[in-house]
C-alpha positions as CSV (number, residue, x, y, z in Angstrom):
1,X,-2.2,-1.9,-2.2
2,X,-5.8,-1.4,-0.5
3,X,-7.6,-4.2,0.4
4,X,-11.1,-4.9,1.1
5,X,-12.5,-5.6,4.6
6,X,-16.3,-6.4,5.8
7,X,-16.6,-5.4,9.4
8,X,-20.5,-7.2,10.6
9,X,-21.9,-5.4,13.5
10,X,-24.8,-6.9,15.5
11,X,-26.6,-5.8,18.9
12,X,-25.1,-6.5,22.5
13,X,-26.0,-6.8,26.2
14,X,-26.6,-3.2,26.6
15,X,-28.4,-2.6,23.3
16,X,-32.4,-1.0,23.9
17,X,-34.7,-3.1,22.5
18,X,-37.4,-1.7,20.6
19,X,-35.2,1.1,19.3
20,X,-33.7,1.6,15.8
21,X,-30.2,1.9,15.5
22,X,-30.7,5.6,15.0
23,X,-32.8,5.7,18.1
24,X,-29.6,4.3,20.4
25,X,-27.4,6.6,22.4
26,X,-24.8,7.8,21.3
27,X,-26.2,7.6,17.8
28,X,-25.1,11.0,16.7
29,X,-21.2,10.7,17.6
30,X,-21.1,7.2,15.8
31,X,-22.7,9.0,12.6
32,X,-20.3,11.9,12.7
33,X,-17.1,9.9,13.0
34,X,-18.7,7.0,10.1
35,X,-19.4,10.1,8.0
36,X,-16.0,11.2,8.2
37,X,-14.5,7.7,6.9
38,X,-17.4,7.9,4.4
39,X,-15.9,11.5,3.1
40,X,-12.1,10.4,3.3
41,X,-12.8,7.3,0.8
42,X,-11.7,4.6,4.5
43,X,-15.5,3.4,4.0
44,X,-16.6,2.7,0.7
45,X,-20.3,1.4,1.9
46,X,-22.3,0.5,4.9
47,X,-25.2,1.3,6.7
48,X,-28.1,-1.1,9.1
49,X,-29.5,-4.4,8.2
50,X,-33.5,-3.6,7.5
51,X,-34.6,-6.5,9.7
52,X,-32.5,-4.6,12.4
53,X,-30.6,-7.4,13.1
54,X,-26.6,-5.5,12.5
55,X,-25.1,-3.6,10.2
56,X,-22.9,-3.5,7.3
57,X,-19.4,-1.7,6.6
58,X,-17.4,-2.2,3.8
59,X,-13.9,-0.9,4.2
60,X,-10.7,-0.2,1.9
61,X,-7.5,-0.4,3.9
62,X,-3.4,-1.4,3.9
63,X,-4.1,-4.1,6.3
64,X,-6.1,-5.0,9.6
65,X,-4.0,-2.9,11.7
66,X,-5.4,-0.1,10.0
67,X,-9.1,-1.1,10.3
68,X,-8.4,-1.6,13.5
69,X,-7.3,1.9,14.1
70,X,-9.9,3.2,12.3
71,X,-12.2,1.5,14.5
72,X,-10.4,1.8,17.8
73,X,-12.4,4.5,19.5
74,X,-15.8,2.8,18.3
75,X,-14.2,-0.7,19.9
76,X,-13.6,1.0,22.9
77,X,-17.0,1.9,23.5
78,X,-18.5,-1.2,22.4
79,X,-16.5,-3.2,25.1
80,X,-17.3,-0.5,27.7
81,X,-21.1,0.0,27.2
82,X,-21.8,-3.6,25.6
83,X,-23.8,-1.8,22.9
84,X,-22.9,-4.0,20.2
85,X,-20.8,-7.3,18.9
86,X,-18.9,-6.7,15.8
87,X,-16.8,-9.1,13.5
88,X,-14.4,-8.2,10.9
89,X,-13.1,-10.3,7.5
90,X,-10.4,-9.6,5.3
C-alpha cells in the first residue's frame, strides 16, 4: 500500500539571494528529473512557496526508504553545494 509523504524544502547557505527558484543553478536538471517523478505518478503535487520562502512536494510511496531513493541524487547535491534544507513527513 502507497503512502503519502510531504517532503518541505527551504533555501540554504549557498542559496543566491534575489533569485527565484527558477533563476538558481542547476535549475534545469532539478526540473527534468522532478518532471520525470511527476510523469511516473512518484509525485503527485509540488511546486515553490509564492513568498519564496521553500517549496512543496507531495509524494506517493511504499515507505521512506523509497522517498529517500527517489531523492538521493537531489540529497546529494543539497549536502554538497548547501543550496537548500529539506524535511520530509510521513
Amino acid at each position: 500500500m502507497k503512502n503519502t509523504f510531504v517532503i518541505l524544502w527551504a533555501p540554504g547557505a549557498a542559496w543566491t539571494p534575489g533569485k527565484t527558484v527558477r533563476e538558481q543553478a542547476y535549475w534545469d536538471e532539478h526540473a527534468e528529473f522532478m518532471d520525470r517523478l511527476f510523469e511516473n505518478g512518484t509525485v503527485i503535487m509540488g511546486g515553490p512557496f509564492s513568498d519564496g520562502t521553500g517549496s512543496l512536494v507531495i509524494v506517493e510511496a511504499e515507505e521512506m526508504n523509497e522517498v529517500m531513493g527517489y531523492l538521493s541524487r537531489i540529497i546529494l547535491c543539497i549536502r554538497v553545494m548547501g543550496r537548500c534544507q529539506l524535511a520530509i513527513h510521513g
